[in-house]
BAFI-3210 file (N, C-alpha, C; in Angstrom, 3 decimals, decimal comma, padded with zeros to 6 digits):
// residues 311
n [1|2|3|4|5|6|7|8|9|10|11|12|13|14|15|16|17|18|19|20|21|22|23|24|25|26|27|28|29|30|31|32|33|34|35|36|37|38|39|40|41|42|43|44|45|46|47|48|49|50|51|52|53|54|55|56|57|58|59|60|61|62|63|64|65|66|67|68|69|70|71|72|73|74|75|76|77|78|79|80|81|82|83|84|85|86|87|88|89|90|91|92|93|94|95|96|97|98|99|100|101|102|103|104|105|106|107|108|109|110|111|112|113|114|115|116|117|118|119|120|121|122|123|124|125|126|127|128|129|130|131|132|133|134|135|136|137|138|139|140|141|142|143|144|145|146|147|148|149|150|151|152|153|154|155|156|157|158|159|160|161|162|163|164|165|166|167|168|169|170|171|172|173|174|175|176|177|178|179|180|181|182|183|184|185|186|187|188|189|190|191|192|193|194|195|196|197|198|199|200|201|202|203|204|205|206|207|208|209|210|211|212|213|214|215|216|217|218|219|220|221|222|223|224|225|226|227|228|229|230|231|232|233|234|235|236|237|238|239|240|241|242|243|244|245|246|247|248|249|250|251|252|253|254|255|256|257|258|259|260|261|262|263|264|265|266|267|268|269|270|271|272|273|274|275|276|277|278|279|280|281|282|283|284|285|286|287|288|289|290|291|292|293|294|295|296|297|298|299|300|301|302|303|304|305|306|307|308|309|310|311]
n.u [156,298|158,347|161,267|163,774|164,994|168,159|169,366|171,398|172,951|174,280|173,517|173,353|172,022|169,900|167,190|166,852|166,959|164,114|162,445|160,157|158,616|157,593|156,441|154,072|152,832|151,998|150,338|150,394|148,244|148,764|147,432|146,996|150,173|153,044|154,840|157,919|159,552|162,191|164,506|167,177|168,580|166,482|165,469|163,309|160,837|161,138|161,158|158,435|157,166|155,878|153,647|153,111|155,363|156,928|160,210|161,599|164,646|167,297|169,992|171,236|173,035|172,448|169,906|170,642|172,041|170,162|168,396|170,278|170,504|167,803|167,405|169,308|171,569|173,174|174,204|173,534|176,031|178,072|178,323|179,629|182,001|182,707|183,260|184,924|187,456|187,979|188,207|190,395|192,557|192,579|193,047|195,945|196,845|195,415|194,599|195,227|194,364|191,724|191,085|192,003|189,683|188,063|188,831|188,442|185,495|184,172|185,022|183,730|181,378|180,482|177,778|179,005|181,490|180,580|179,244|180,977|183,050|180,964|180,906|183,062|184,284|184,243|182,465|180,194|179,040|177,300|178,701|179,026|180,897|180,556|181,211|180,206|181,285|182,363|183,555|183,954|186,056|189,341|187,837|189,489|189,552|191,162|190,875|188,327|186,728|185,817|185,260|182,455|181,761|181,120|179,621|177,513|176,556|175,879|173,798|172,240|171,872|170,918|168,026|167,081|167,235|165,032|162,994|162,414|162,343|159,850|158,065|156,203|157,910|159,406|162,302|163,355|165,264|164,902|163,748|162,313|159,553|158,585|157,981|156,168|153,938|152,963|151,392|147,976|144,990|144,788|147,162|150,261|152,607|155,718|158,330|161,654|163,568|166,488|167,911|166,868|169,295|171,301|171,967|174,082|174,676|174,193|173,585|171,998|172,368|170,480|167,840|166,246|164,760|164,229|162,796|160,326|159,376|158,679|157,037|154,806|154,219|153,247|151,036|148,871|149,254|146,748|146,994|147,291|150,334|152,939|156,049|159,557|161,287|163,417|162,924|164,202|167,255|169,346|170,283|169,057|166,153|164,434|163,398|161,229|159,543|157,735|156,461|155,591|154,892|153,356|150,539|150,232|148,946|152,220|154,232|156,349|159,862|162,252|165,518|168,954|171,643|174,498|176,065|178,951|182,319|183,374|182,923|181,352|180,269|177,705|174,752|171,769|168,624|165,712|163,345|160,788|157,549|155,622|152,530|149,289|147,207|145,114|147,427|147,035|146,232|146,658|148,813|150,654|150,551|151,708|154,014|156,952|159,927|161,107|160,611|159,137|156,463|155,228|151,936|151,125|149,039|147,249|147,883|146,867|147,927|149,865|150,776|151,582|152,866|153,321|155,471|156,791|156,694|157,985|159,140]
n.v [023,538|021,164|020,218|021,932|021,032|021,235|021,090|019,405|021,174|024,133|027,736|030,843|033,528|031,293|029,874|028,696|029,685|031,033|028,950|028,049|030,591|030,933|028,857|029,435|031,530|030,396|027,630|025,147|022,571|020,185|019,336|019,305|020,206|021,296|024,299|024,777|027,157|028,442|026,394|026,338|025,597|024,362|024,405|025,321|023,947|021,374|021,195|021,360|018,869|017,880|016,030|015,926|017,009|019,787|020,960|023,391|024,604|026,946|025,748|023,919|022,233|021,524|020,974|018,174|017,143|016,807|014,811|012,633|011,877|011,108|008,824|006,904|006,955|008,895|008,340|007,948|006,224|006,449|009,081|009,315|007,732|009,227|011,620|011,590|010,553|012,643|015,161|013,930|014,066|016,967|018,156|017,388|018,684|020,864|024,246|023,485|021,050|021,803|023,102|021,332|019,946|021,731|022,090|020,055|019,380|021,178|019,911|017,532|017,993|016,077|015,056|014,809|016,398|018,669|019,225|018,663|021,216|022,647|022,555|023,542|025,582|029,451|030,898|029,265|029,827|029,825|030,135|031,222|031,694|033,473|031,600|029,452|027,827|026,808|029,616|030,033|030,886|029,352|028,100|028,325|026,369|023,822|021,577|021,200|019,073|017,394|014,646|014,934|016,846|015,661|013,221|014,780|016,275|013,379|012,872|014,676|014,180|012,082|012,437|013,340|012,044|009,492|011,080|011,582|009,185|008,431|010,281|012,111|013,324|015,899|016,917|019,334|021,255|024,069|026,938|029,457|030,368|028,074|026,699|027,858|027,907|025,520|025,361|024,438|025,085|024,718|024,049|025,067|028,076|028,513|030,778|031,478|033,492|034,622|037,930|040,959|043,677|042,493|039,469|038,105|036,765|033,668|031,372|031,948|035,446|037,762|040,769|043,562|042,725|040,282|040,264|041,448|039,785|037,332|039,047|039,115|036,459|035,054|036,745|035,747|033,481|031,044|030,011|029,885|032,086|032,533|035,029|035,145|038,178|040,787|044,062|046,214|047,706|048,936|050,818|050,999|050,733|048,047|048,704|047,648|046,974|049,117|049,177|047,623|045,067|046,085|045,865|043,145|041,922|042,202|040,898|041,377|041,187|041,510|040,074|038,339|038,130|036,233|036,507|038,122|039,238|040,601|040,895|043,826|044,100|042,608|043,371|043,134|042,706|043,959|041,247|040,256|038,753|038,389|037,356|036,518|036,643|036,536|036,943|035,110|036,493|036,434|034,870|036,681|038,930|038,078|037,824|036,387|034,434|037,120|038,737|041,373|042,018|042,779|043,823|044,682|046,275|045,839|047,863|049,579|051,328|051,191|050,338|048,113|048,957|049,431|049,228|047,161|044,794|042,321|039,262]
n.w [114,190|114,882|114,607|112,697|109,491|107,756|104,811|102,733|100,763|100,760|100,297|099,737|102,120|102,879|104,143|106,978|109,698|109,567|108,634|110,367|110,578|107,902|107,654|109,645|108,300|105,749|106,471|105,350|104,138|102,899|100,476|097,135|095,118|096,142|094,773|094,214|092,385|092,353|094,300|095,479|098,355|099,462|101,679|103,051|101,560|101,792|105,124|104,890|103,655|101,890|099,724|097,478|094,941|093,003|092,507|090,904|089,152|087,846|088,209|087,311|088,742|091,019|090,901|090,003|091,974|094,078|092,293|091,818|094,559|094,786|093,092|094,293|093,871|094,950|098,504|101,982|102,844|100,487|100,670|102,663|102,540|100,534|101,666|103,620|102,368|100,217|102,327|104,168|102,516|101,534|104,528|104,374|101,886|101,729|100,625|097,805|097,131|097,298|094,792|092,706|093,079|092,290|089,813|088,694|089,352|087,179|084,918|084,929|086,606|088,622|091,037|093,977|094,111|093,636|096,537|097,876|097,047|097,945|100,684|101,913|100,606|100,305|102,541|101,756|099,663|096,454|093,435|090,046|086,694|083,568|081,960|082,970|085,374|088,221|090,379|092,956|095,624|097,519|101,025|103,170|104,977|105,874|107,625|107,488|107,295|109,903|111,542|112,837|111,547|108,950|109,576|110,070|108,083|106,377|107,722|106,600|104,153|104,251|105,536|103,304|101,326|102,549|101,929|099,449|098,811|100,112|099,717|096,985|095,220|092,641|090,713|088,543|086,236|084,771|083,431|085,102|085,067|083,458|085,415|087,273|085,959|085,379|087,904|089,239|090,368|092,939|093,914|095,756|095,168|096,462|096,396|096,366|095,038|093,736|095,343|094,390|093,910|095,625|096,466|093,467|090,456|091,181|089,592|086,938|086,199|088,150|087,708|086,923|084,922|085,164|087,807|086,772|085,184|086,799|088,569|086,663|086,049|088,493|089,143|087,205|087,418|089,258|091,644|095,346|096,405|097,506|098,470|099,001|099,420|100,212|102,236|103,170|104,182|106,462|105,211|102,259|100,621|098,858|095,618|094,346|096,311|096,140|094,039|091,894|093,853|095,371|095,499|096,520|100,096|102,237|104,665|107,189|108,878|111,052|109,913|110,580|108,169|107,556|106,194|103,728|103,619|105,935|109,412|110,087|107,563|107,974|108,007|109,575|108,102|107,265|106,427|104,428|103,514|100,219|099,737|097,516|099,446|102,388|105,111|108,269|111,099|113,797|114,012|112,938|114,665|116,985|119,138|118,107|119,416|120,664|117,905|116,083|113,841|110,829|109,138|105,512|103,814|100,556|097,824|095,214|093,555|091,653|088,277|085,817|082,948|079,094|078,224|079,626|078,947|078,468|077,214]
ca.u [157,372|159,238|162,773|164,118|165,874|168,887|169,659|172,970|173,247|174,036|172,981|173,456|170,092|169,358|165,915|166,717|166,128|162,878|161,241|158,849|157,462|157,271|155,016|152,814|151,741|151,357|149,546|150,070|147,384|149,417|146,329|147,725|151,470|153,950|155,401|159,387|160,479|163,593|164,525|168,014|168,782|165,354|165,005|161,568|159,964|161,667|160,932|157,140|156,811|154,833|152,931|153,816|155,823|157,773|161,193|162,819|165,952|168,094|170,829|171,358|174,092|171,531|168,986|171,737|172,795|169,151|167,898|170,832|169,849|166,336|167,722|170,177|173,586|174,109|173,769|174,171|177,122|178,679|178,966|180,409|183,043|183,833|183,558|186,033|188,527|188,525|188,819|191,537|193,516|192,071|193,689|197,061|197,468|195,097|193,785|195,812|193,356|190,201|191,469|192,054|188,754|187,003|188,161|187,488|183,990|184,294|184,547|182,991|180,207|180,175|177,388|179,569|182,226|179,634|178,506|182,483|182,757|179,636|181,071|184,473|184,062|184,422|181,134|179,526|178,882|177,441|178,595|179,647|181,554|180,131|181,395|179,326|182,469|182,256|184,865|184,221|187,802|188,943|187,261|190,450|189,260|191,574|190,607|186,688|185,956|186,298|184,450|181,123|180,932|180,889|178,187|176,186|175,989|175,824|172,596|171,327|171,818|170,109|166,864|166,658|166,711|164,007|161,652|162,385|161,214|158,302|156,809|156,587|158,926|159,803|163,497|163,485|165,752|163,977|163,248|161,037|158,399|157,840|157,553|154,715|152,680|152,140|150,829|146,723|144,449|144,667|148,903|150,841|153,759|156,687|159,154|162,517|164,715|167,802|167,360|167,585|169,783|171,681|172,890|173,880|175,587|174,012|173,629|171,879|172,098|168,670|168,085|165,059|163,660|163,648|162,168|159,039|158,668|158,264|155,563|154,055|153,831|152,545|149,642|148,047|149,003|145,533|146,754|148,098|151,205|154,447|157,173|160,407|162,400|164,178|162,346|164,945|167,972|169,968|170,681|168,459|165,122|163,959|162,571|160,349|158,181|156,572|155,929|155,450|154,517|152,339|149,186|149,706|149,741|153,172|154,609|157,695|160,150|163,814|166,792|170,051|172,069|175,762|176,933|179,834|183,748|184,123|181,699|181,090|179,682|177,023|173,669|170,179|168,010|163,935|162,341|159,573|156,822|154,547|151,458|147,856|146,220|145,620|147,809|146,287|146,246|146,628|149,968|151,592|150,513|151,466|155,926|157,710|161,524|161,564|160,613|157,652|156,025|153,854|151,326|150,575|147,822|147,179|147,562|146,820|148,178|150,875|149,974|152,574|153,078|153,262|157,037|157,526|155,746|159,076|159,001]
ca.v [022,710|020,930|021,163|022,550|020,137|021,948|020,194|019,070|022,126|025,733|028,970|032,437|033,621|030,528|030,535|027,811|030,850|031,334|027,947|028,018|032,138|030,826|027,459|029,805|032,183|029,279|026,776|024,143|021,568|019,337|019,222|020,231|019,975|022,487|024,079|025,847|027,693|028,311|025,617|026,630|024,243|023,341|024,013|025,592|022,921|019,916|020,907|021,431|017,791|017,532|014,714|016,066|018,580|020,169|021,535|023,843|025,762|026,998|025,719|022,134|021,500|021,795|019,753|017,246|016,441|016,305|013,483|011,283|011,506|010,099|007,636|006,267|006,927|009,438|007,324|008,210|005,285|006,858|010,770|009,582|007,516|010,635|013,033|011,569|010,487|013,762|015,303|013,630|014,882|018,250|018,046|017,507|019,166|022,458|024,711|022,640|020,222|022,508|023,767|020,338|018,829|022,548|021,952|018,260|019,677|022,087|019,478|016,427|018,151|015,462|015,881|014,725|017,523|019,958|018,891|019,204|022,467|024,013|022,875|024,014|026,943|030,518|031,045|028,452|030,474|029,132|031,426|030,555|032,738|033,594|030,332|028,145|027,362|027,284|029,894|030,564|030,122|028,079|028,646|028,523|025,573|022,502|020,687|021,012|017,575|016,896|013,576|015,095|017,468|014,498|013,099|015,876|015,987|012,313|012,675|016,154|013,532|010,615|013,209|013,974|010,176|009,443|011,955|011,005|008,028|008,540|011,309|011,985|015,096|015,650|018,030|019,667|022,243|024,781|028,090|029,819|030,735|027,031|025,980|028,685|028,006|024,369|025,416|024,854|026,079|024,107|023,901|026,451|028,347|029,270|031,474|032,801|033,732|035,893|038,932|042,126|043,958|042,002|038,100|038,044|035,012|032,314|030,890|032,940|037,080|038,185|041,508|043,902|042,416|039,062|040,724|041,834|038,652|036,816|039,750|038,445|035,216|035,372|037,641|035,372|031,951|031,079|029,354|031,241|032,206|033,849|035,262|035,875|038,879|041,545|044,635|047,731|047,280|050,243|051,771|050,991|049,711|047,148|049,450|047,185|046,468|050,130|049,276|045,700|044,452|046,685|045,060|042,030|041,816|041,895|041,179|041,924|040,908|041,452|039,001|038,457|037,528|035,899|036,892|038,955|038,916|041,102|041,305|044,788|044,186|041,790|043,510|043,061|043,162|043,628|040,056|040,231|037,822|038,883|037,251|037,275|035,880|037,589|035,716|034,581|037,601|035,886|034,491|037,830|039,966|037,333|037,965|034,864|034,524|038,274|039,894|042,108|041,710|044,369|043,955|045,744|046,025|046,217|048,760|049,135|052,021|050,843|049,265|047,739|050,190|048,550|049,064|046,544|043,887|041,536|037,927]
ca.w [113,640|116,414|114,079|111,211|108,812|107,278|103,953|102,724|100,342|101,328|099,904|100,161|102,125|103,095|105,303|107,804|110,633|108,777|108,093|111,279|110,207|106,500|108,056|110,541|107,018|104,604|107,095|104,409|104,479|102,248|099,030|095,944|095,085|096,887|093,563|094,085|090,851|093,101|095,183|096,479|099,525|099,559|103,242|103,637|100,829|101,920|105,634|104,869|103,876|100,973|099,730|095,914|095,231|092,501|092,767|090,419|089,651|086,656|088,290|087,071|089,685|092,542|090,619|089,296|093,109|094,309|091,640|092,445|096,126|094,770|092,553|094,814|093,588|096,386|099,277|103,261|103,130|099,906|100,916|104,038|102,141|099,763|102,433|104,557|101,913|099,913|103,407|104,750|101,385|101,782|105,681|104,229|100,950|101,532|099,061|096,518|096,504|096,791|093,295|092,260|093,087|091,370|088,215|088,116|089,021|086,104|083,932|085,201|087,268|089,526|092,239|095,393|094,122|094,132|097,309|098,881|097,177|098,487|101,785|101,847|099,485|100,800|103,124|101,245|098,369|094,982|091,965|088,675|086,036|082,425|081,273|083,345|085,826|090,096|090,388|094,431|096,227|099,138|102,447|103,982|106,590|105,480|108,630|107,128|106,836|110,465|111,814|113,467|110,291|108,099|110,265|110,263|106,165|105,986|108,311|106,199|102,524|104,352|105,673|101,759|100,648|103,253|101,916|098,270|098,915|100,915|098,836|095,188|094,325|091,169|090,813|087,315|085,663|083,744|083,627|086,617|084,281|083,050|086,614|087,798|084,447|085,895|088,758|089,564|091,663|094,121|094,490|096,424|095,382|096,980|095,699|097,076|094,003|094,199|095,847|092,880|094,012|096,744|095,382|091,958|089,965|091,795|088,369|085,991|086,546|088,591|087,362|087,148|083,818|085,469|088,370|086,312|084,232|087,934|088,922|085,566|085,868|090,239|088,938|086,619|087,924|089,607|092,822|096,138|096,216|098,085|097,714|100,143|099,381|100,982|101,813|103,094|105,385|107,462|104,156|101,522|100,103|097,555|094,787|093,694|097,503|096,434|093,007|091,395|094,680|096,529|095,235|097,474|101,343|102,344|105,887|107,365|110,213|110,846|109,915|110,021|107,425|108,085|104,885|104,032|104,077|107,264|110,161|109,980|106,755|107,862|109,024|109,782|107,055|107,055|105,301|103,693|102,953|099,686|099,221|097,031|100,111|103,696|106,069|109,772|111,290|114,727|113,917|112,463|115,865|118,429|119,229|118,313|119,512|120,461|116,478|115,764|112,835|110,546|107,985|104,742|102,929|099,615|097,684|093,826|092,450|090,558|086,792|084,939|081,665|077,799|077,839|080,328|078,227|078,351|076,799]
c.u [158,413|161,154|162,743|165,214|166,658|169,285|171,394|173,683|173,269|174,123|173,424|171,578|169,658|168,196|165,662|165,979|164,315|161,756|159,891|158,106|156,952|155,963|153,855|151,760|151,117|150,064|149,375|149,492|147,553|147,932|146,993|149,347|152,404|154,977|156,947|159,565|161,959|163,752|166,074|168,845|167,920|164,788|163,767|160,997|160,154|161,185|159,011|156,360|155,973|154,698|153,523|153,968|156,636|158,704|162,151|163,686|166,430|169,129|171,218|172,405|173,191|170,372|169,937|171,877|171,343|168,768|168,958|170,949|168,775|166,858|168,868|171,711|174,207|173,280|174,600|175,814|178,172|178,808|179,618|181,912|184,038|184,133|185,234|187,381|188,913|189,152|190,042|192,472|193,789|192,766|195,434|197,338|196,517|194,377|194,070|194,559|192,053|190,469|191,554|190,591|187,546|187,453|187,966|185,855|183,613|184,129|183,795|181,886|179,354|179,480|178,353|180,506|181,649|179,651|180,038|183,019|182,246|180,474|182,542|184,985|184,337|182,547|180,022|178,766|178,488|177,387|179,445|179,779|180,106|179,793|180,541|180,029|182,200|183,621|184,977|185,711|187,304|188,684|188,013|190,815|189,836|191,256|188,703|186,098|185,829|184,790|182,853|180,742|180,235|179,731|177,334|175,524|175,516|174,037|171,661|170,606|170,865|168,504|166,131|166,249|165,663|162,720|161,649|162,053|159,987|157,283|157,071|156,946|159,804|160,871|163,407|164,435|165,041|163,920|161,881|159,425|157,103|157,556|156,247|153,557|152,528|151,643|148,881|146,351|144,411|146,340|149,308|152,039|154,932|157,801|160,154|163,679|165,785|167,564|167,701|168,486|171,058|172,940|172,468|174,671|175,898|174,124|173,600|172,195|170,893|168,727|166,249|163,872|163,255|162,954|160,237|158,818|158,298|157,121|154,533|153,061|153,090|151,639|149,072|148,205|147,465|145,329|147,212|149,774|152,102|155,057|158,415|161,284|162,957|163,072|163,032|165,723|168,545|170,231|169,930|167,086|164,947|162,993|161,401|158,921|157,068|156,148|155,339|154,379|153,380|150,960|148,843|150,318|151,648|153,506|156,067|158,309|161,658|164,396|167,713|171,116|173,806|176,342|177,935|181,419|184,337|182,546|181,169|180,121|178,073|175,803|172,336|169,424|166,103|163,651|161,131|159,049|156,035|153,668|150,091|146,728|146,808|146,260|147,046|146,752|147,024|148,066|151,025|151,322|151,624|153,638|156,155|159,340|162,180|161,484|159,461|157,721|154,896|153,461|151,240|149,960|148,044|147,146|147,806|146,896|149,569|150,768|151,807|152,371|153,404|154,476|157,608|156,706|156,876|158,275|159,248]
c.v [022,468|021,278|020,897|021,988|021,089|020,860|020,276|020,052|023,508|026,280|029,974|032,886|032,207|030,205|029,685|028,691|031,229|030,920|028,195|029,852|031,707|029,768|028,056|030,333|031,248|028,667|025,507|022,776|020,169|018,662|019,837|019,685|021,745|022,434|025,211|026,168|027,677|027,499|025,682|025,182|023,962|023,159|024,591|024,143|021,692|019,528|021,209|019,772|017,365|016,506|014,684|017,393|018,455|020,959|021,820|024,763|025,712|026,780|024,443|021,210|020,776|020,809|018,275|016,347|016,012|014,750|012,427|010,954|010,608|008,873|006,366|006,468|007,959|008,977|007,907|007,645|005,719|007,870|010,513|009,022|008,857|011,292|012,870|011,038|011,594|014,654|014,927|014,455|016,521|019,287|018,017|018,217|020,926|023,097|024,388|021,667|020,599|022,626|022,484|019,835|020,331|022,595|020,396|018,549|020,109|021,176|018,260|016,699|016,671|015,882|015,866|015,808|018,551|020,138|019,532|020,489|023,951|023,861|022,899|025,502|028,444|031,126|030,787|028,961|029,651|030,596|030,734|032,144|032,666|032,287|029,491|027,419|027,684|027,949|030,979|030,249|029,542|029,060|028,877|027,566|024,149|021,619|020,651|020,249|016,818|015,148|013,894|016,211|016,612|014,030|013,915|015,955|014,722|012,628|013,516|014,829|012,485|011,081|013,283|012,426|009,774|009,837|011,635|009,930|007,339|009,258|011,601|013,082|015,167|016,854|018,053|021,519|022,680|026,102|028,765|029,859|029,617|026,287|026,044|028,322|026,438|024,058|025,231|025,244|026,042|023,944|025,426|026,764|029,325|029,593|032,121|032,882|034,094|037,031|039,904|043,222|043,411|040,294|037,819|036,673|033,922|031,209|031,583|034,553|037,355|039,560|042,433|043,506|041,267|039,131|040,898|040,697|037,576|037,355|039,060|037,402|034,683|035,518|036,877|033,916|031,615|030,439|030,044|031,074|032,984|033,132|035,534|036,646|039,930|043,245|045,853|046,689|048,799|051,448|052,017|050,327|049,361|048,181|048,846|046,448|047,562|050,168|048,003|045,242|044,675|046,015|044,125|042,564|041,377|041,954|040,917|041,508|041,000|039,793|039,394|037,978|037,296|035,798|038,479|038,859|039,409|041,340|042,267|044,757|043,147|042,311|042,883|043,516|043,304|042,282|040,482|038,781|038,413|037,834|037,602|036,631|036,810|036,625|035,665|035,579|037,426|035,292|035,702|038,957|039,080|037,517|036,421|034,976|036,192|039,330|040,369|042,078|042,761|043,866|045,101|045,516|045,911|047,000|048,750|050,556|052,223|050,083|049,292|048,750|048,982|047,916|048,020|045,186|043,149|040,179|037,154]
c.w [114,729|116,312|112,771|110,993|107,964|106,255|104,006|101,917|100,695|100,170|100,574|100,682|102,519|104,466|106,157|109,205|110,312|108,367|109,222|111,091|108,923|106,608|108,882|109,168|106,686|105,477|105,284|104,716|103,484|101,106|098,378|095,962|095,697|095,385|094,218|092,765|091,477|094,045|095,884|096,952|099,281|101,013|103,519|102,337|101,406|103,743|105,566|104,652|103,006|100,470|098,418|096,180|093,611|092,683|092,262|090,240|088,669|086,998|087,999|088,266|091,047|092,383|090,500|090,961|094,108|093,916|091,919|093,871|095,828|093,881|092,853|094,779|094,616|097,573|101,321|103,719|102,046|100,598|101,763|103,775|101,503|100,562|103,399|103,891|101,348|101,260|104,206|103,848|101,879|103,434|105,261|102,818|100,986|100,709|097,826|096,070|096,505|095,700|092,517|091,813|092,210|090,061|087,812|088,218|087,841|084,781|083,699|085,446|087,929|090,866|093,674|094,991|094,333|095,370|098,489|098,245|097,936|099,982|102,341|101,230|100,747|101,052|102,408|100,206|097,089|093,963|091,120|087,620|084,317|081,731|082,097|084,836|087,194|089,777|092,080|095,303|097,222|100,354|103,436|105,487|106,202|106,355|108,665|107,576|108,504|110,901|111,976|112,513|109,209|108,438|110,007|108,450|105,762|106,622|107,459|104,596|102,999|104,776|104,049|101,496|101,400|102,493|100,355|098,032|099,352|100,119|097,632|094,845|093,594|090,942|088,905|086,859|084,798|084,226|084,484|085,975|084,000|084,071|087,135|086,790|084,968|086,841|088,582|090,385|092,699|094,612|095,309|095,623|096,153|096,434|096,406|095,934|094,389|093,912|094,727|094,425|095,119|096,343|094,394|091,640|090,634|090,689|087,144|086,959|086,804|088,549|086,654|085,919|084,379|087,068|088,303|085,398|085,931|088,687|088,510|085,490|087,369|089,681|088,315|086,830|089,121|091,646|094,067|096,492|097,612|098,104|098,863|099,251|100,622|101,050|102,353|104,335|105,872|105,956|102,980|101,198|099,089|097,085|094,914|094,891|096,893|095,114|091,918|092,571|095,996|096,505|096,357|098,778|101,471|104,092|106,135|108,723|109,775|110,928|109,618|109,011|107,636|106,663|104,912|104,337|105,424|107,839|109,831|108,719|106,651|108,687|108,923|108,719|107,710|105,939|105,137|103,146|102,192|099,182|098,860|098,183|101,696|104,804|107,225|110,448|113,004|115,003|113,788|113,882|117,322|118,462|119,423|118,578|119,263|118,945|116,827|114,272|111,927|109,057|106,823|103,840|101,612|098,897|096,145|092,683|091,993|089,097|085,649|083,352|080,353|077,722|078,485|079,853|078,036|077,450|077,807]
res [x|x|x|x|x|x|x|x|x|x|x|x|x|x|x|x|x|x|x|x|x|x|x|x|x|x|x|x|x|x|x|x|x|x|x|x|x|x|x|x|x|x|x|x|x|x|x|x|x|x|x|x|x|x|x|x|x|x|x|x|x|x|x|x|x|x|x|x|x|x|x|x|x|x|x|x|x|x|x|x|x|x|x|x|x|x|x|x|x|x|x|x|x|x|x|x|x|x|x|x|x|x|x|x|x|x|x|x|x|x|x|x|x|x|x|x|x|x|x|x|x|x|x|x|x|x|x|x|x|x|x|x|x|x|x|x|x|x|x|x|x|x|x|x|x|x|x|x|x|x|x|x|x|x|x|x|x|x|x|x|x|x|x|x|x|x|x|x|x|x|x|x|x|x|x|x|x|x|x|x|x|x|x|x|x|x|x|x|x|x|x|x|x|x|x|x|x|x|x|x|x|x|x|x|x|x|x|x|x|x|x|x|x|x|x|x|x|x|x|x|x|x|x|x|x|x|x|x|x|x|x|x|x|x|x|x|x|x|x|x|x|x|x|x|x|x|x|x|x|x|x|x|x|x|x|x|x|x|x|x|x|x|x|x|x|x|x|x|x|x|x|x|x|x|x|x|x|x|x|x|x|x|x|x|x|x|x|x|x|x|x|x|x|x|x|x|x|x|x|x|x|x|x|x|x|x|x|x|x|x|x]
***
């Protein structure tokens, strides 16, 4: 992959660092539809290029600002108008008018507010309260909006409209479950939810029941699959690599993550890739950009128990 298209939406976790290890595993031969249950930014699906694809998310904001990319109403020549008039404001009045323009989101849920939210917001954070409400503060950068930022989003929204009109991808809100269950045998999916234990109230709460209804629904979907999570950092490990997940190959490589209110708090994690398929063995030995990389097998003594028989 010569480069990696960074969409116009940020994320927490977001796997722009990541797209060219995620494209060596897969080797997607573009047959079948590339299915996201989580689509995020959208930056590993969107830079893979698919012919058909599905792409969804329980977050309606994220779908909401997608589909009017494909249907025109957000337009390379619009965002650049909003961007640079809310911006200018935003330059003279401050976090007054971040607060302004989040609860006109709040109740309008206009995508371009989203859109100057996400990128103004406090380290581009998406979280929402109980009620349904963006309640991330200001980022503190009133001079945001500057000219060659503007550009740079205008170019990320006009990459998206391109590909929405070239290829047939279909953005749907729904629940993860009803995404994977329309998978065949022949589609791929890719999966990077929110991490359990790590980012919470991206939208919904990710949490170890919805952990094991995502095991669930992997294991008996028929087509091949992975998954990106997290698999131990300096302090702790993901329960669930040595128990849910051991079954499938999983491989592993350090990242960093630029999350966090104070440096100090921002380390190096282990990634993880889990899939039901053995990746290219040839790709995962060979050092790319200084990482090492380690396989693990399969291993199948873990069995889901009655009690965890969720809905």
């Amino acid at each position: 992959m010569n480069k990696v298209h960074v969409p116009p939406i940020k994320c927490q976790g977001i796997k722009t660092k990541l797209v060219d290890w995620i494209d060596s595993v897969i080797h997607w031969n573009n047959e079948g539809t590339w299915i996201e249950p989580f689509v995020g930014s959208g930056v590993v699906g969107f830079n893979m290029l698919p012919k058909q694809a599905l792409f969804g998310d329980s977050n309606p904001h994220i779908i909401r600002f997608y589909e009017a990319i494909q249907r025109g109403e957000i337009t390379p020549q619009n965002t650049r108008q909003f961007l640079e008039k809310e911006g200018t404001i935003l330059k003279k009045a401050g976090e007054a008018h971040y607060y302004y323009i989040r609860e006109r989101f709040n109740q309008s849920h206009d995508p371009l507010d989203f859109l100057f939210l996400n990128r103004s917001c406090f380290n581009g954070v998406i979280r929402f309260n109980q009620k349904g409400a963006f309640n991330v503060p200001f980022g503190h950068k009133p001079e945001r909006f500057a000219p060659a930022y503007v550009t740079k989003i205008v170019n990320q929204v006009a990459f998206v409209a391109d590909c929405t009109k070239t290829f047939q991808w279909k953005f749907v809100c729904q629940d993860f479950r009803e995404t994977i269950a329309l998978a065949s045998s022949k589609d791929l999916i890719y999966c990077d939810p929110p991490y359990l234990g790590r980012h919470v109230d991206y939208f919904n709460t990710w949490d170890e029941a919805q952990e094991l209804k995502l095991y669930k629904a992997l294991k008996k979907s028929p087509n091949r699959f992975i998954l990106s999570t997290w698999h131990s950092n300096a302090y702790r490990k993901n329960p669930y690599i040595e128990t849910l997940w051991q079954e499938f190959f999983i491989l592993t490589r350090e990242h960093f993550y630029h999350v966090g209110a104070q440096e100090t708090n921002r380390n190096p994690m282990l990634e993880a890739l889990i899939m039901n398929y053995r990746p290219p063995i040839s790709e995962i030995y060979r050092p790319q950009n200084g990482f090492q990389y380690s396989l693990f097998e399969p291993h199948n003594s873990y069995t889901v128990q009655a009690t965890d028989d969720l809905p």
